[in-house]
C-alpha positions as CSV (number, residue, x, y, z in Angstrom):
1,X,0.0,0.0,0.0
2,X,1.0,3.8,-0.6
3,X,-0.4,7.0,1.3
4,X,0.6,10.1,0.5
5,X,-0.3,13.6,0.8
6,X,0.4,16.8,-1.4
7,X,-1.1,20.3,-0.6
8,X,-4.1,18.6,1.3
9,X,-5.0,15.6,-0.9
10,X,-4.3,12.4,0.6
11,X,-4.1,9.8,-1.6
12,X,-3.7,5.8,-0.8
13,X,-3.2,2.8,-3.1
14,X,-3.7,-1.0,-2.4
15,X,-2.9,-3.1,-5.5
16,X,-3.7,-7.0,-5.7
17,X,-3.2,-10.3,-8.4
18,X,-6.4,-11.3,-10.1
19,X,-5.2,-15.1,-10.8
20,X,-8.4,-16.1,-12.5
21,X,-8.0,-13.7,-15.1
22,X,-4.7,-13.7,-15.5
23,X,-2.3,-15.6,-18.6
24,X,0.8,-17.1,-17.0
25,X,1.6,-18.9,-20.0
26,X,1.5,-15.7,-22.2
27,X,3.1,-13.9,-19.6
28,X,0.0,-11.7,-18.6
29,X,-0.4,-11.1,-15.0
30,X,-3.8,-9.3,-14.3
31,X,-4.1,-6.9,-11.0
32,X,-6.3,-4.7,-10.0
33,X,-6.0,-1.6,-8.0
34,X,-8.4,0.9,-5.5
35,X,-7.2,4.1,-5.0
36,X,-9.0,6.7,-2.3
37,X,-8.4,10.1,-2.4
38,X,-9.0,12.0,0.5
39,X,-9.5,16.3,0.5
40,X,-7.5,16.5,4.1
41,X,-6.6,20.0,3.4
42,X,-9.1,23.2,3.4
43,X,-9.7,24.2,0.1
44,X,-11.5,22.4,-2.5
45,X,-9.9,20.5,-5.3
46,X,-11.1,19.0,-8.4
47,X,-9.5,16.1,-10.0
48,X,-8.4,16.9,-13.5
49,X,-6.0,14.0,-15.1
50,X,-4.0,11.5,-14.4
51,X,-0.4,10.5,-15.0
52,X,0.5,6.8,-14.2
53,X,4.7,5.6,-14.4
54,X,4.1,1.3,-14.6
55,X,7.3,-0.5,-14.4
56,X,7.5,-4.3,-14.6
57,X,9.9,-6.6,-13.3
58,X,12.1,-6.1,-16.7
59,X,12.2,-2.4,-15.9
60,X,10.2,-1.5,-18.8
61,X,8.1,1.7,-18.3
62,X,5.1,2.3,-19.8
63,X,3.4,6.1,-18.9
64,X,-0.2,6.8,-19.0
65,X,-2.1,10.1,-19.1
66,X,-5.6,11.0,-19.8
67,X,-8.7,12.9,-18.6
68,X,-10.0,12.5,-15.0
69,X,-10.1,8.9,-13.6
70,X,-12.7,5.8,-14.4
71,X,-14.3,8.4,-16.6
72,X,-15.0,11.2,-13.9
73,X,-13.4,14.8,-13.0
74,X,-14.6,14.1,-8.9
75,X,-14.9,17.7,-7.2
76,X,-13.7,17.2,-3.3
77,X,-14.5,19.6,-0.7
78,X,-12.7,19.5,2.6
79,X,-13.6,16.1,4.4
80,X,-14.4,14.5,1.0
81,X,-13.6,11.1,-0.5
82,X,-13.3,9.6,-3.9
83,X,-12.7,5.8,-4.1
84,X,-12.5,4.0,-7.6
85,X,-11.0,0.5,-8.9
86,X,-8.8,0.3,-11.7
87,X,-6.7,-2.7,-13.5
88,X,-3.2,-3.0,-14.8
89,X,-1.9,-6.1,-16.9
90,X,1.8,-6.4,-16.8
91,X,4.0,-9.0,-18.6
92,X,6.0,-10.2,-15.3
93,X,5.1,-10.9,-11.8
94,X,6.1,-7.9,-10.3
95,X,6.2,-3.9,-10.8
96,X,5.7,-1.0,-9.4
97,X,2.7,1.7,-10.3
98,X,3.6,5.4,-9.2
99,X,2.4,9.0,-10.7
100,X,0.0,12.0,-9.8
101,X,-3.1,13.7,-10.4
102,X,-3.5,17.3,-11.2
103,X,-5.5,18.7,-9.4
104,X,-6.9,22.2,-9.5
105,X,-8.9,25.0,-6.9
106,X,-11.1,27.0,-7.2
107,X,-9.5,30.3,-8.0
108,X,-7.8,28.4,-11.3
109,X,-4.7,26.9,-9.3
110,X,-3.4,23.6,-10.1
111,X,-1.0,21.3,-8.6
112,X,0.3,17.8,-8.9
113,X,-0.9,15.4,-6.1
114,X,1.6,12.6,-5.8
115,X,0.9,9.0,-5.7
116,X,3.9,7.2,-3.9
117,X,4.8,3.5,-5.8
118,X,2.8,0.5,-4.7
119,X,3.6,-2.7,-5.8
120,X,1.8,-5.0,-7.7
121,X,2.5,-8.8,-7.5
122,X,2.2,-12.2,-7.3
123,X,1.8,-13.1,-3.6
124,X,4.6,-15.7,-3.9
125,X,6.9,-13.4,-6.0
126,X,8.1,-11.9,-2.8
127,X,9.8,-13.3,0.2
């Protein structure tokens, strides 16, 4: 798991292996993640897009960026959660998801809220 907090936005990862829809043979490992983000700070925030860094167990990197997340821009005032689930298929047992979401205030501000790395895994591919 990863928690992390930037300018008031708190924002925690958890990351697990699907086995039943994964692809050993063909080297697909299928996990799925939930992320909560959490308006700890004052001032409102609004989710505007995402930038993901994945890196498998080969230390090949593959960024991702786009609109808002799961298909929604979610406005958070102070006190306010957004949870969503998300899935990542990697070609090796293990890697590492990491990145940020701007974010932006009322008044026109914007800032990058970080997501600290979180591993994703088979449960035996660590000891």
């Amino acid at each position: 798991m990863s928690d992390t907090t930037t300018s008031g936005i708190r924002i925690q990862a958890r990351a697990r292996y699907v086995p039943e829809r994964s692809q050993p043979a063909a080297k697909l490992y299928f996990f799925v993640y939930n992320i909560t983000i959490t308006n700890v700070g004052s001032e409102t925030a609004q989710l505007i897009s995402r930038h993901w860094i994945i890196t498998d167990g080969n230390e090949h990197v593959e960024e991702v960026r786009g609109p808002g997340v799961v298909g929604e821009t979610p406005v958070l005032a102070p006190g306010q959660s957004f949870t969503y689930q998300s899935q990542c298929v990697l070609r090796t047992q293990f890697g590492t998801m990491q990145g940020s979401y701007q974010m932006v205030r009322p008044d026109g501000t914007s800032f990058d809220a970080s997501i600290a790395p979180f591993v994703l895994a088979l449960p035996t591919a660590i000891n």
